[in-house]
N, C-alpha and C positions, 0 to 999 in steps of 0.2 A: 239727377242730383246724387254723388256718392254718399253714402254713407261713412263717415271717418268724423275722426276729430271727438269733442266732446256732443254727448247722447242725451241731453239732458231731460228728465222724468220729472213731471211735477208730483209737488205735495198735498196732502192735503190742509184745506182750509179754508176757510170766508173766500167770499170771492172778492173782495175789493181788496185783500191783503193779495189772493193768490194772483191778480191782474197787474198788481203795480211790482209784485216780486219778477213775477215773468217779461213784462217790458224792461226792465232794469237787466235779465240776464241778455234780452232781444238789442237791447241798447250798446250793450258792452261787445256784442259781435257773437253770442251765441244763435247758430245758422239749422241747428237740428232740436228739436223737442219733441216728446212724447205727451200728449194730454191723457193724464192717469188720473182716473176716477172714482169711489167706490158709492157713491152716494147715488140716491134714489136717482131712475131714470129721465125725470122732468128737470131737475137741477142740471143732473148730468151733462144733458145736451146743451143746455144755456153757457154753461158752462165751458163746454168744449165747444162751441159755435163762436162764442166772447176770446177764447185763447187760437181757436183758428183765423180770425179777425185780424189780432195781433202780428201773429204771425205773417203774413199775408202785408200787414204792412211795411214790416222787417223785410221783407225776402225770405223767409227763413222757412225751411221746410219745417209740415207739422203732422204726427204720426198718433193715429189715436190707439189706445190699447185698447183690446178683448174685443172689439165692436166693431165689423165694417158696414154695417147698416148705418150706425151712428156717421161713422166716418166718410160713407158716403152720403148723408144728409147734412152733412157740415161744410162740405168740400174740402174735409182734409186730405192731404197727400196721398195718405195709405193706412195700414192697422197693421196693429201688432196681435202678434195671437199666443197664445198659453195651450198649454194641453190639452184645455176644456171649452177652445173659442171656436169651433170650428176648422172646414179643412182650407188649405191654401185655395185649391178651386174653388169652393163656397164663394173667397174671398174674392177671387179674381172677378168669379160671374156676378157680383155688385158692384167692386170698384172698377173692374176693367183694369187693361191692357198695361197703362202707365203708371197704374197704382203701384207704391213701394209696399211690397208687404215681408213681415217679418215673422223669426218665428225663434218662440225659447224651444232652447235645447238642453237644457240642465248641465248633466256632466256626459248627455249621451250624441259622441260623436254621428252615430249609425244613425238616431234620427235625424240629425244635420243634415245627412249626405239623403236620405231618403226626402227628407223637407225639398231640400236644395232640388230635389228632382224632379218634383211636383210643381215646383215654380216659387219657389218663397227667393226674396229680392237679398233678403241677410238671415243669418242664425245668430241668433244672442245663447253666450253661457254664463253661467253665476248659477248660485253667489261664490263669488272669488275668495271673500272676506265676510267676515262677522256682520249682516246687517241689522239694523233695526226697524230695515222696514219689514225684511220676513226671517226673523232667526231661524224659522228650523228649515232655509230652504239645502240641497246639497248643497256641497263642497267641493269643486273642483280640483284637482290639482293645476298651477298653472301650464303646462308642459301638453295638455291638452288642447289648447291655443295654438304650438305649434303644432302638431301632428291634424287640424282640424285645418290649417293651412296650407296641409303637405298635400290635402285631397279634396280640397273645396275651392270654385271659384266665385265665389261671392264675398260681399263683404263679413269681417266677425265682429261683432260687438261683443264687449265682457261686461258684467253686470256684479254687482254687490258688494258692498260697503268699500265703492273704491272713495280713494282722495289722493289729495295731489300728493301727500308723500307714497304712496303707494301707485297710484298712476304709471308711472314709470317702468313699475314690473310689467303689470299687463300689459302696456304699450309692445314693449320688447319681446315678449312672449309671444308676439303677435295681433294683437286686436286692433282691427281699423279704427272702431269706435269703441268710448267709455261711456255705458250707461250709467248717469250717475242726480240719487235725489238730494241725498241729506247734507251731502260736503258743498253741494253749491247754493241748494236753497236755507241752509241754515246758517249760512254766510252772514258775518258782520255786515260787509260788503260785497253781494253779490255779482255787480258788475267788475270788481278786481278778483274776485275767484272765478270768473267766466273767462276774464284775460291773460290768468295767469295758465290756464288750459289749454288757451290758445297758445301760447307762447310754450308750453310742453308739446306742442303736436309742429310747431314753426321749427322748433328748433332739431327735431326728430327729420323732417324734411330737410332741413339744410345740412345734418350729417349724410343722409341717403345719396 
């Protein structure tokens, strides 16, 4: 499965709110989720087992953060990793061979390229933009994206406080994927902001 298109990262909250918001993005044709969690371990899992479920129904690929133990006790696709999740190997010798694993790279190209070397499947950087799910994370410049392009073959994801009027920078800057929590799940209508994403990444294809 490529990584591209919209990235999208859950929020938190109740789980019967956060199952009917995520079917509703799964409904509208979102094809990539990240199951993000910060809440006690036993929740957690139930949790992420209930959103890998869904997923699985959809088609839709599902990508757990910080956790490949978790994520290989769910049967999710792959994990995502942060500074402090462990190494790409780690990750591979649980999930195996066909597992998607990722990895943030803040605003640091050199660990992309060393990530990327070790075996991680994409690099994500952010925050792009002011977010609210982590203010004081860096700040990228966008011009990063290309030059992270110029020497990496994997896919790039950009991450933080993107939205669809903003979208469009980081598309063109380079990012295959937009990782994104608050513009789509705090949607009046999440399944017309799932489509309207899509319809940014369609249309981006039919100029190329």
């Amino acid at each position: 499965m490529r990584v591209e298109g919209l990235y999208a990262l859950t929020p938190e909250g109740p789980d019967d709110a956060l199952l009917t918001q995520v079917e509703s993005a799964l409904g509208a044709g979102l094809r990539l989720l990240q199951v993000r969690s910060k809440c006690g371990p036993t929740e957690r899992a139930r949790m992420t087992a209930k959103v890998v479920a869904l997923c699985r129904r959809y088609g839709a690929t599902c990508i757990v953060n910080d956790d490949a133990v978790l994520a290989a006790q769910t049967g999710a696709d792959g994990v995502h990793l942060g500074r402090d999740d462990g190494s790409v190997a780690a990750a591979r010798a649980v999930l195996g061979a066909d597992a998607i694993i990722g990895v943030s790279c803040y605003d640091d190209l050199a660990r992309a390229q060393r990530l990327r070397a070790e075996g991680a499947d994409y690099v994500a950087f952010g925050s792009f933009f002011a977010s609210s799910v982590k203010p004081a994370a860096v700040r990228p410049p966008l011009d990063l994206l290309a030059r992270a392009r110029a020497v990496l073959d994997c896919p790039i994801v950009a991450i933080g406080g993107i939205t669809l009027a903003t979208a469009p920078l980081v598309r063109d800057a380079g990012a295959d994927a937009l990782a994104v929590i608050t513009d789509v799940f705090s949607a009046a209508d999440i399944g017309a902001r799932v489509r309207a994403y899509g319809r940014l990444f369609a249309r981006a294809a039919t100029v190329e």
